[in-house]
Backbone as XML, in Angstrom:
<?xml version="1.0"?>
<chain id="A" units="angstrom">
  <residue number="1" name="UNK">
    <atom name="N" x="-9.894" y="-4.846" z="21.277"/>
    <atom name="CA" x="-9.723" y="-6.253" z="21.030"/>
    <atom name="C" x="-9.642" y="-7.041" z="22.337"/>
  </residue>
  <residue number="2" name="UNK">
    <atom name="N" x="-9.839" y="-6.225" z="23.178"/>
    <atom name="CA" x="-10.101" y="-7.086" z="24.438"/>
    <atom name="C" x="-11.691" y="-7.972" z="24.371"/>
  </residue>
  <residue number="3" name="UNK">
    <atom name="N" x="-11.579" y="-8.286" z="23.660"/>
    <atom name="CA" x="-12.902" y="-9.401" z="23.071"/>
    <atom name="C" x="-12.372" y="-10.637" z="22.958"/>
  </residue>
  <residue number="4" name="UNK">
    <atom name="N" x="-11.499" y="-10.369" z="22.267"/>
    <atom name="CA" x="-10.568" y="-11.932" z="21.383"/>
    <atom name="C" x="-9.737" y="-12.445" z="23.310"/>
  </residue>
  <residue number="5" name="UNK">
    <atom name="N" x="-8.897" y="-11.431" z="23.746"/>
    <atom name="CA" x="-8.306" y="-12.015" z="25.150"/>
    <atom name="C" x="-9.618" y="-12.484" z="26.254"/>
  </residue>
  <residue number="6" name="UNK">
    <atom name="N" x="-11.028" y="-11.930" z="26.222"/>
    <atom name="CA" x="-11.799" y="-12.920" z="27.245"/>
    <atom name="C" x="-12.154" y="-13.962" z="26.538"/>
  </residue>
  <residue number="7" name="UNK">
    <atom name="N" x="-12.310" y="-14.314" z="25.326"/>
    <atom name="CA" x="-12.301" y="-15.956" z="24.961"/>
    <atom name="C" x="-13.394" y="-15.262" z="23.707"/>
  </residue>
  <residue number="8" name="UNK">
    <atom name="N" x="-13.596" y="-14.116" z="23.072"/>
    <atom name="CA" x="-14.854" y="-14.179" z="21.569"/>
    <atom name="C" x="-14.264" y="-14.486" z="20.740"/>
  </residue>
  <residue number="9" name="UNK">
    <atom name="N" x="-14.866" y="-14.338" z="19.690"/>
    <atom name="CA" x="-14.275" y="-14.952" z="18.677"/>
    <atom name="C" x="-14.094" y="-13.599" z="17.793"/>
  </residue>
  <residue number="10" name="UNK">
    <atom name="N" x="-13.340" y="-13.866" z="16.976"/>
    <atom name="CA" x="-12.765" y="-12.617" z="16.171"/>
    <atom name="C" x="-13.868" y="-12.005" z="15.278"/>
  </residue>
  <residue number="11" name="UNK">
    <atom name="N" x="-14.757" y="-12.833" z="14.903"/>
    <atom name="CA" x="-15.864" y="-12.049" z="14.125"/>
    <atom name="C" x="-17.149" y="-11.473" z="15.368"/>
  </residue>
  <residue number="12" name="UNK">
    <atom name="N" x="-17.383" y="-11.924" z="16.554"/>
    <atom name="CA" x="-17.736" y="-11.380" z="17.449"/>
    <atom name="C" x="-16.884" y="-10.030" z="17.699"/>
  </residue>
  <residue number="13" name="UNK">
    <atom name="N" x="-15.789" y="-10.292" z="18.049"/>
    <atom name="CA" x="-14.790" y="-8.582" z="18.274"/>
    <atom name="C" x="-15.316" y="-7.368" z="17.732"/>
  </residue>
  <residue number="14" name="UNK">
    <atom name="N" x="-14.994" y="-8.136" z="16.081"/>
    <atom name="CA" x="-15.500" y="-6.997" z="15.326"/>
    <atom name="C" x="-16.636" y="-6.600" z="14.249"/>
  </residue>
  <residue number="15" name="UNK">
    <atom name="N" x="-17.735" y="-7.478" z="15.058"/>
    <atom name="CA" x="-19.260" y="-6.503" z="15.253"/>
    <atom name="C" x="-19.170" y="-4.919" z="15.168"/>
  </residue>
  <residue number="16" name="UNK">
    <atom name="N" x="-18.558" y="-4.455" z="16.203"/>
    <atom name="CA" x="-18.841" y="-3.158" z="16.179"/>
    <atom name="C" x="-18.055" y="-2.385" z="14.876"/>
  </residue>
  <residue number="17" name="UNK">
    <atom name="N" x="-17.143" y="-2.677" z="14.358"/>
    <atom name="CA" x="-16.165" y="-1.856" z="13.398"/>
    <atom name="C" x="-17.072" y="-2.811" z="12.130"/>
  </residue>
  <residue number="18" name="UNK">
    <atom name="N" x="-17.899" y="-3.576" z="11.894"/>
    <atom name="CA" x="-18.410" y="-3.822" z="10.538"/>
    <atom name="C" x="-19.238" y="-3.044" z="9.776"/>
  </residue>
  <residue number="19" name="UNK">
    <atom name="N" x="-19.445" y="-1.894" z="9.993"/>
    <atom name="CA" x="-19.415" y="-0.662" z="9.216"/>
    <atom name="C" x="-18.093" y="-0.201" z="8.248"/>
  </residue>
  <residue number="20" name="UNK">
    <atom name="N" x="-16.719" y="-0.598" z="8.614"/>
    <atom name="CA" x="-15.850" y="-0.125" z="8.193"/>
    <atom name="C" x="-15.430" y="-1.485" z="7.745"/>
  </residue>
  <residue number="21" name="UNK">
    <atom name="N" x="-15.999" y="-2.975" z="7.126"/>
    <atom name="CA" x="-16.042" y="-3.311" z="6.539"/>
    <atom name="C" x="-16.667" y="-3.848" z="5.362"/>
  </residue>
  <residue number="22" name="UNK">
    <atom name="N" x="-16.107" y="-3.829" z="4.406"/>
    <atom name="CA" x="-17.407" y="-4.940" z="3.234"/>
    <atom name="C" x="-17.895" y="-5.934" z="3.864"/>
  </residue>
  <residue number="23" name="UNK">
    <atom name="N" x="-19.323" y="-6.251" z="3.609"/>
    <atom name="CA" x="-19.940" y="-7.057" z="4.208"/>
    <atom name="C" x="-19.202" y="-8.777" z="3.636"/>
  </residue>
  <residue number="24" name="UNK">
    <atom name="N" x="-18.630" y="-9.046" z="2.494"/>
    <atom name="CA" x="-17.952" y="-10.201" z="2.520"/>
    <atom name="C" x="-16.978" y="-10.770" z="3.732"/>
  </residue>
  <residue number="25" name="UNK">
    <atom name="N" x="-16.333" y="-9.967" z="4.061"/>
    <atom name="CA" x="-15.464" y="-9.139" z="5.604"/>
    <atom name="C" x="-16.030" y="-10.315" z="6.290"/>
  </residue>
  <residue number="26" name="UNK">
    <atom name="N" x="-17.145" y="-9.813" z="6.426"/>
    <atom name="CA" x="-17.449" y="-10.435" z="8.152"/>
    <atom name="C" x="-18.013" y="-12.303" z="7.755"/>
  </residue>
  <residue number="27" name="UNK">
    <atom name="N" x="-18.776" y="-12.280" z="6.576"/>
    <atom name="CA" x="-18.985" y="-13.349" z="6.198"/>
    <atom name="C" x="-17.973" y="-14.859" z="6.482"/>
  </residue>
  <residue number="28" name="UNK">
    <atom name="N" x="-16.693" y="-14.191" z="5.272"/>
    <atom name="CA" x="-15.543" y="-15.082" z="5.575"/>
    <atom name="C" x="-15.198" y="-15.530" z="6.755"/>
  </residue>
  <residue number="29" name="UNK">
    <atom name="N" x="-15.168" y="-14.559" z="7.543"/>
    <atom name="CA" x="-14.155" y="-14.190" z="8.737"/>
    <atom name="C" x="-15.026" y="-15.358" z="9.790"/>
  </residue>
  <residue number="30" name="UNK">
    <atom name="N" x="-16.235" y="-14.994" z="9.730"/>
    <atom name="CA" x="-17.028" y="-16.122" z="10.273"/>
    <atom name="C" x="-16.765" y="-17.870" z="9.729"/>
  </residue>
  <residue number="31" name="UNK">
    <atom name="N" x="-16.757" y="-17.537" z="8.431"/>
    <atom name="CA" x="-16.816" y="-19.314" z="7.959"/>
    <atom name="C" x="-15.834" y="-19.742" z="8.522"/>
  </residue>
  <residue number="32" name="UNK">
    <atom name="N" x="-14.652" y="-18.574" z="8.177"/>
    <atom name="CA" x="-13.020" y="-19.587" z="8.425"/>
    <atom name="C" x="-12.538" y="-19.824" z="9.662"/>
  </residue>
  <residue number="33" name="UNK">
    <atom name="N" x="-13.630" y="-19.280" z="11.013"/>
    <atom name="CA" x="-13.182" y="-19.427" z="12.198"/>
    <atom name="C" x="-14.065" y="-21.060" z="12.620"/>
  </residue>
  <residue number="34" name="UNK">
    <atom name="N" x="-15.136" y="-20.826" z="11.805"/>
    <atom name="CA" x="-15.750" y="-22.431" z="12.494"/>
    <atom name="C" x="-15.268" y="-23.874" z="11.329"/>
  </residue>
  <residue number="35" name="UNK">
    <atom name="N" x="-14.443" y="-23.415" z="10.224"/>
    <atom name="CA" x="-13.688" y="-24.325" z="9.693"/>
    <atom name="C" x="-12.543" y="-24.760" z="10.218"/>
  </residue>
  <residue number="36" name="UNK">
    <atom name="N" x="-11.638" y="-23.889" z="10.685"/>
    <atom name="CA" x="-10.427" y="-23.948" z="11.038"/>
    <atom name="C" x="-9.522" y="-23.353" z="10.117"/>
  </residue>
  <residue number="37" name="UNK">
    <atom name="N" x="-9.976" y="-22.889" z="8.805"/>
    <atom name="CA" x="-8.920" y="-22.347" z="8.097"/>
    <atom name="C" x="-9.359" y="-20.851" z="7.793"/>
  </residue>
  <residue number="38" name="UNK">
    <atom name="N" x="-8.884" y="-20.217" z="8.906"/>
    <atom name="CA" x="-9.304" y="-18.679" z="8.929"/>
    <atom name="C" x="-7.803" y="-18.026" z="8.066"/>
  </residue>
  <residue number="39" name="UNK">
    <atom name="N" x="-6.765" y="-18.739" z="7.715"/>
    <atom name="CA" x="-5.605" y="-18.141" z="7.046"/>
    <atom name="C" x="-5.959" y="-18.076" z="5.816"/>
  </residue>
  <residue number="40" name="UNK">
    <atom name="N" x="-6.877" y="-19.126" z="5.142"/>
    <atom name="CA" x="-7.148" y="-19.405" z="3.663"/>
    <atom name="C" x="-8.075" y="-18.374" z="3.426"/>
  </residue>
  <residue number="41" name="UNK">
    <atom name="N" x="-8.939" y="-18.100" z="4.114"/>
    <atom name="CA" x="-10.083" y="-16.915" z="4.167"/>
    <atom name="C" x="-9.617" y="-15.863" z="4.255"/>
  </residue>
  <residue number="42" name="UNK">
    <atom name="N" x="-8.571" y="-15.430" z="4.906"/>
    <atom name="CA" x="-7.846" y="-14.274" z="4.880"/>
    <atom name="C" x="-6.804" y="-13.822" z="3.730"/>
  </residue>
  <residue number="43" name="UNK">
    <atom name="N" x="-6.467" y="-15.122" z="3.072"/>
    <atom name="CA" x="-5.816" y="-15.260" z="1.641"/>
    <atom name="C" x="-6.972" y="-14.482" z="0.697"/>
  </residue>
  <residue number="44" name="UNK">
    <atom name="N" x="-8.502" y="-15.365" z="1.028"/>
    <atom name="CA" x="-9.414" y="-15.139" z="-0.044"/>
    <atom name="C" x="-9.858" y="-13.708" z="0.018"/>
  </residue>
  <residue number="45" name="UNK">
    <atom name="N" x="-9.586" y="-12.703" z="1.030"/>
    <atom name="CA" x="-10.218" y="-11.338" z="1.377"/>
    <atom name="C" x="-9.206" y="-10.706" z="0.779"/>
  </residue>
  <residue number="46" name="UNK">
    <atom name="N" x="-8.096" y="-10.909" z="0.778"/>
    <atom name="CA" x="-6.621" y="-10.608" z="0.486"/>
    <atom name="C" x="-6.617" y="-10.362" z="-0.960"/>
  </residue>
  <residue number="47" name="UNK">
    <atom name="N" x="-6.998" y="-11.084" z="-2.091"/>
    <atom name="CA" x="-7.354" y="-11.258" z="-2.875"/>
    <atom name="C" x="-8.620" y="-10.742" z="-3.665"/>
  </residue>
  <residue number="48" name="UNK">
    <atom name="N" x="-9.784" y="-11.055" z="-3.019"/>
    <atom name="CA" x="-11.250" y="-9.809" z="-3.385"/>
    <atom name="C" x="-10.814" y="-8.323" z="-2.998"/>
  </residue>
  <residue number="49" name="UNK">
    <atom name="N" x="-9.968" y="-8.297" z="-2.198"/>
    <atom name="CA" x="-9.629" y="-6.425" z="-2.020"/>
    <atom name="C" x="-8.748" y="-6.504" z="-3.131"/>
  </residue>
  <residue number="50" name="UNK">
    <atom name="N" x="-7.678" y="-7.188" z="-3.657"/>
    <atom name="CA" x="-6.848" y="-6.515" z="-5.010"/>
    <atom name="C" x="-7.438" y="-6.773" z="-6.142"/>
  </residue>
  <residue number="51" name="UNK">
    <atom name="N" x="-8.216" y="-7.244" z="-6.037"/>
    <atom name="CA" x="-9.450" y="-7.477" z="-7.772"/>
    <atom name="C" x="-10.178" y="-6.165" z="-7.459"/>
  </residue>
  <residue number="52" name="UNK">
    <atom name="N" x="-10.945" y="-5.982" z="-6.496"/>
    <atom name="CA" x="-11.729" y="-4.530" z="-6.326"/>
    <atom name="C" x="-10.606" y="-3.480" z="-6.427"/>
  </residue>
  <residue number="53" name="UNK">
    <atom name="N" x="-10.053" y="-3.260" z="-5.272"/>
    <atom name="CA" x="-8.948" y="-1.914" z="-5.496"/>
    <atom name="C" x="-8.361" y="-1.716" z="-7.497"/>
  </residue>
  <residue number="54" name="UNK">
    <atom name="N" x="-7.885" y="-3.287" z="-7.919"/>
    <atom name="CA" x="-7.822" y="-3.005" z="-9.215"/>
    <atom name="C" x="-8.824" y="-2.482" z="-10.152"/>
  </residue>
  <residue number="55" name="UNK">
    <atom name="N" x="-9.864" y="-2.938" z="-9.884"/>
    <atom name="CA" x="-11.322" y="-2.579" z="-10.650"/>
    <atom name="C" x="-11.297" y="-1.456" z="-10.574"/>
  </residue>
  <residue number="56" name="UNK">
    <atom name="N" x="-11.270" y="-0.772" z="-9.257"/>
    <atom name="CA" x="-11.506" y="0.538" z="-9.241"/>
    <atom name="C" x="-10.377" y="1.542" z="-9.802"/>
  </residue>
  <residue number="57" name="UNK">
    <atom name="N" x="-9.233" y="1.003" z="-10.083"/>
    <atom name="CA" x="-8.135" y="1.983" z="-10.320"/>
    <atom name="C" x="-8.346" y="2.013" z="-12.108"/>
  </residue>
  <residue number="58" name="UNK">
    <atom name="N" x="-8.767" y="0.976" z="-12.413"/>
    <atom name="CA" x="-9.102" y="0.861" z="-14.017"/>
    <atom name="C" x="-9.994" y="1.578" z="-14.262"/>
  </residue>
  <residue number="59" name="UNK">
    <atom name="N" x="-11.491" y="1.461" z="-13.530"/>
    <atom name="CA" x="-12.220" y="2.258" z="-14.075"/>
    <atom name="C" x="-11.651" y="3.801" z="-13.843"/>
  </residue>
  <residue number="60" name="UNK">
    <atom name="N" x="-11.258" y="4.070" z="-12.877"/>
    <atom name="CA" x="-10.764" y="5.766" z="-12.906"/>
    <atom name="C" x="-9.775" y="6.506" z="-14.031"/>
  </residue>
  <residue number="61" name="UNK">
    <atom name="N" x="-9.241" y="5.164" z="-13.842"/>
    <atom name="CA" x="-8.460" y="5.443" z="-15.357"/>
    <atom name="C" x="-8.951" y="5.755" z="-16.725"/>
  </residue>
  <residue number="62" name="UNK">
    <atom name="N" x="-10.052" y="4.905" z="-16.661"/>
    <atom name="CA" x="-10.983" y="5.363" z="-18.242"/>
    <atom name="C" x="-11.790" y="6.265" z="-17.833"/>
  </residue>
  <residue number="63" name="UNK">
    <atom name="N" x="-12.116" y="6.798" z="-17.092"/>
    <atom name="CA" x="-13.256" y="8.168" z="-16.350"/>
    <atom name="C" x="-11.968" y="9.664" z="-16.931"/>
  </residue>
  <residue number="64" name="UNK">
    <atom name="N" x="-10.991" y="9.184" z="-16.437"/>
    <atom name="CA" x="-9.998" y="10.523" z="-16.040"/>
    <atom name="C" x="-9.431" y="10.805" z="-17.582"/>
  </residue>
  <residue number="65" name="UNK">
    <atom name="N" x="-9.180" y="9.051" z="-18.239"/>
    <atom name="CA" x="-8.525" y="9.359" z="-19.839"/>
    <atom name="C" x="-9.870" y="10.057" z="-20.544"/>
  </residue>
  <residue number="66" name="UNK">
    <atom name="N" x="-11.132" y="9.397" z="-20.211"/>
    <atom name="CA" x="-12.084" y="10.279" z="-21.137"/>
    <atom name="C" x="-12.423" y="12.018" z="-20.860"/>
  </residue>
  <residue number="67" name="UNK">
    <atom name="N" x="-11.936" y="12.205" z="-19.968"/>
    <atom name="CA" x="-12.603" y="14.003" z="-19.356"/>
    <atom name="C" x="-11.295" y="14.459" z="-20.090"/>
  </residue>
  <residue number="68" name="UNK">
    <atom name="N" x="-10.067" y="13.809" z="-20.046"/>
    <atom name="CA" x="-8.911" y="14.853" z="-20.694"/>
    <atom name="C" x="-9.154" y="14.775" z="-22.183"/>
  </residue>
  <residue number="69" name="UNK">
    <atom name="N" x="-9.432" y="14.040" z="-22.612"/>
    <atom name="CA" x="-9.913" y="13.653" z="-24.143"/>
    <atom name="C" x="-10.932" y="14.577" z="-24.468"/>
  </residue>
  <residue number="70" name="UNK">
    <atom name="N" x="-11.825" y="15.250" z="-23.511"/>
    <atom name="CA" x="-12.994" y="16.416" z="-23.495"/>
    <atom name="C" x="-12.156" y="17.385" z="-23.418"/>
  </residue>
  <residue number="71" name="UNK">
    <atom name="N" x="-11.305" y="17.535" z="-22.184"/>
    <atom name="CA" x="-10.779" y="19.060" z="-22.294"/>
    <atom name="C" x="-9.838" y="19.098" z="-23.028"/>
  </residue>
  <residue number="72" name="UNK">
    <atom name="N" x="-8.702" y="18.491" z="-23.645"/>
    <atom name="CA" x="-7.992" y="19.044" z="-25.032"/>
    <atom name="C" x="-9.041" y="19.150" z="-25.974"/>
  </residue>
  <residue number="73" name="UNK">
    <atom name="N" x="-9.787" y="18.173" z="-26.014"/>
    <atom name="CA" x="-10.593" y="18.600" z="-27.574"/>
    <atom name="C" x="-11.099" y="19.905" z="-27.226"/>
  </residue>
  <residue number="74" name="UNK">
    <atom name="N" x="-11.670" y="20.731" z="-26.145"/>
    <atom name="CA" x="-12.111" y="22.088" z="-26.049"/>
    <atom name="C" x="-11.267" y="22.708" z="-26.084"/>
  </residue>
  <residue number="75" name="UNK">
    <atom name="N" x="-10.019" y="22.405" z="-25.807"/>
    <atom name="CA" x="-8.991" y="23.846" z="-25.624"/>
    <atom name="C" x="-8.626" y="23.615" z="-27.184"/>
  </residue>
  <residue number="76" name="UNK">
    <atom name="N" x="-8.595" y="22.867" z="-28.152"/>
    <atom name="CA" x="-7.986" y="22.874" z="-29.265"/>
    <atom name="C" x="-9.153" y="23.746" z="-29.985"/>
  </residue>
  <residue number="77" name="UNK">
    <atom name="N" x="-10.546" y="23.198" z="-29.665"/>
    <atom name="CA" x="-11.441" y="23.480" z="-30.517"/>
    <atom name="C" x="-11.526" y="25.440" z="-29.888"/>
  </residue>
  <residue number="78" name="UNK">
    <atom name="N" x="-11.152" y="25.873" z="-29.177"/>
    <atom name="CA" x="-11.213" y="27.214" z="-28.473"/>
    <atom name="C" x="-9.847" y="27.637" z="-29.305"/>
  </residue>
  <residue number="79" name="UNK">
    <atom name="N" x="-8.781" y="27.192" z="-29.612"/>
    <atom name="CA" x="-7.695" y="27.865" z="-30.339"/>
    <atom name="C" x="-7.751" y="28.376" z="-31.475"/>
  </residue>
  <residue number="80" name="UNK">
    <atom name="N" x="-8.474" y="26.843" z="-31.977"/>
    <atom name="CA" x="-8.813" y="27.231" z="-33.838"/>
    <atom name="C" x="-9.656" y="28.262" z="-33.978"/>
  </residue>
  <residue number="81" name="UNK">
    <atom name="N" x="-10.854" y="28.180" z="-33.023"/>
    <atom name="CA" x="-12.000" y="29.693" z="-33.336"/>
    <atom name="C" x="-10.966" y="30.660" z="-32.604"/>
  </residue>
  <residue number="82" name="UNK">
    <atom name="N" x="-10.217" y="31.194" z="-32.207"/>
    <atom name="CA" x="-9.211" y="32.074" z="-32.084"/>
    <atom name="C" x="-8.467" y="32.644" z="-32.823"/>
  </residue>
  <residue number="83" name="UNK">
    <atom name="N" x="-7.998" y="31.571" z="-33.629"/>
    <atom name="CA" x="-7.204" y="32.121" z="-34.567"/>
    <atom name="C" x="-8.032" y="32.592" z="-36.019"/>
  </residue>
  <residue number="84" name="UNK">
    <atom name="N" x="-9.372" y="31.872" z="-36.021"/>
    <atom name="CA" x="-9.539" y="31.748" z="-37.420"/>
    <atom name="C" x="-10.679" y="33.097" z="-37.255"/>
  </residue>
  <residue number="85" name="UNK">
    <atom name="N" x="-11.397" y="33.350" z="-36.398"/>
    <atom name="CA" x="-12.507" y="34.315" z="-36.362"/>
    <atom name="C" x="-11.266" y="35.869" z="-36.396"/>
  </residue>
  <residue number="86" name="UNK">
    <atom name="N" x="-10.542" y="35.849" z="-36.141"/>
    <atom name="CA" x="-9.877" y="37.322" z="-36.406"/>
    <atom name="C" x="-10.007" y="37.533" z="-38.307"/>
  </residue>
  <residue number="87" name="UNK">
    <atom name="N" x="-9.486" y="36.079" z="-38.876"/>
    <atom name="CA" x="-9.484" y="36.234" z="-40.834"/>
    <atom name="C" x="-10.500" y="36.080" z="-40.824"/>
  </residue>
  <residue number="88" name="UNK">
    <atom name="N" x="-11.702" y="35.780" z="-40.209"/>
    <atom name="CA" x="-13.282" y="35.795" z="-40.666"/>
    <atom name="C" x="-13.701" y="37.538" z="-40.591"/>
  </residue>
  <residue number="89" name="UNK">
    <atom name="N" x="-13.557" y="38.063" z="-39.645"/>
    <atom name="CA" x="-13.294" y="39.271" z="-39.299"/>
    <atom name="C" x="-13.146" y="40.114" z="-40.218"/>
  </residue>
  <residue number="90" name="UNK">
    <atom name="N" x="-11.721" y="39.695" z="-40.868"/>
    <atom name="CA" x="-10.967" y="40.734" z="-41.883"/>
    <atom name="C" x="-11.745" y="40.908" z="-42.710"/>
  </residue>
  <residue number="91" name="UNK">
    <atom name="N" x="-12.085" y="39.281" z="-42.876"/>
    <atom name="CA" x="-12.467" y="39.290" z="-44.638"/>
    <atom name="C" x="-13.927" y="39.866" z="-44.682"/>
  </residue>
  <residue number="92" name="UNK">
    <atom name="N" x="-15.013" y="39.822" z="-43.803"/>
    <atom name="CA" x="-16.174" y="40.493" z="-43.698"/>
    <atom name="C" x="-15.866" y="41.973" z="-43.684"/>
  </residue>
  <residue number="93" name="UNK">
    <atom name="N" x="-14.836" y="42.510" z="-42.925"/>
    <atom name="CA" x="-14.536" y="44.077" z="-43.551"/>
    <atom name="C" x="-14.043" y="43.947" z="-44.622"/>
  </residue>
  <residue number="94" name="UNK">
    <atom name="N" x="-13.213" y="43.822" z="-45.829"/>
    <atom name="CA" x="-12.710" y="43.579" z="-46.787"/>
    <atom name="C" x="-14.065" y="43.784" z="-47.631"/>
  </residue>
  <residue number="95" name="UNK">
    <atom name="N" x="-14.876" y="43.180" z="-47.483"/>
    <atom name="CA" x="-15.981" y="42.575" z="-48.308"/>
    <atom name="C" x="-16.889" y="43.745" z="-48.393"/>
  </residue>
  <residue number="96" name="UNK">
    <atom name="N" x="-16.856" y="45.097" z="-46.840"/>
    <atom name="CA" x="-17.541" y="45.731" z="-46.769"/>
    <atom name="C" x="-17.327" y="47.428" z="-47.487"/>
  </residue>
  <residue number="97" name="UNK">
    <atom name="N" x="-15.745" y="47.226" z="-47.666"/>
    <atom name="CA" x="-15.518" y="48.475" z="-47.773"/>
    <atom name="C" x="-15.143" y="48.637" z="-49.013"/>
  </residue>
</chain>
């Protein structure tokens, strides 16, 4: 950040690290320095990261509730043919002898 102390500007600084941001990132960061209200822009980034981070924690949530909803239904559906193919079993010997 020895960019910002010889006189750049903060979206100049961090050119090089805008890989390791969303491209909205650098957008804002630019408007709100040649507006003067780079705090309100930093409110507004502040804000698009907890709508995304939320987005994303919701959708994982319905990804993760639907795969467990797959694997009980297999482990249930693996119990019942467990229990029930031994009396299928019987009764086909029963039937044979």
């Amino acid at each position: 950040m020895r960019n910002i102390e010889q006189g750049d500007s903060l979206q100049q600084a961090m050119t090089p690290y805008s890989r390791l941001l969303p491209p909205p990132c650098a957008q804002l960061i630019r408007v709100g320095e040649k507006t003067g209200a780079l705090d309100n822009m930093f409110n507004q980034l502040a804000q698009w990261h907890q709508q995304q981070t939320a987005q994303r924690a919701e959708t994982l949530t319905h990804t993760l509730e639907t795969l467990l909803i797959v694997l009980v239904g297999g482990i249930i559906c693996t119990l019942v043919i467990a229990m029930y193919l031994p009396i299928f079993q019987f009764g086909n010997l029963m039937a044979n002898a």
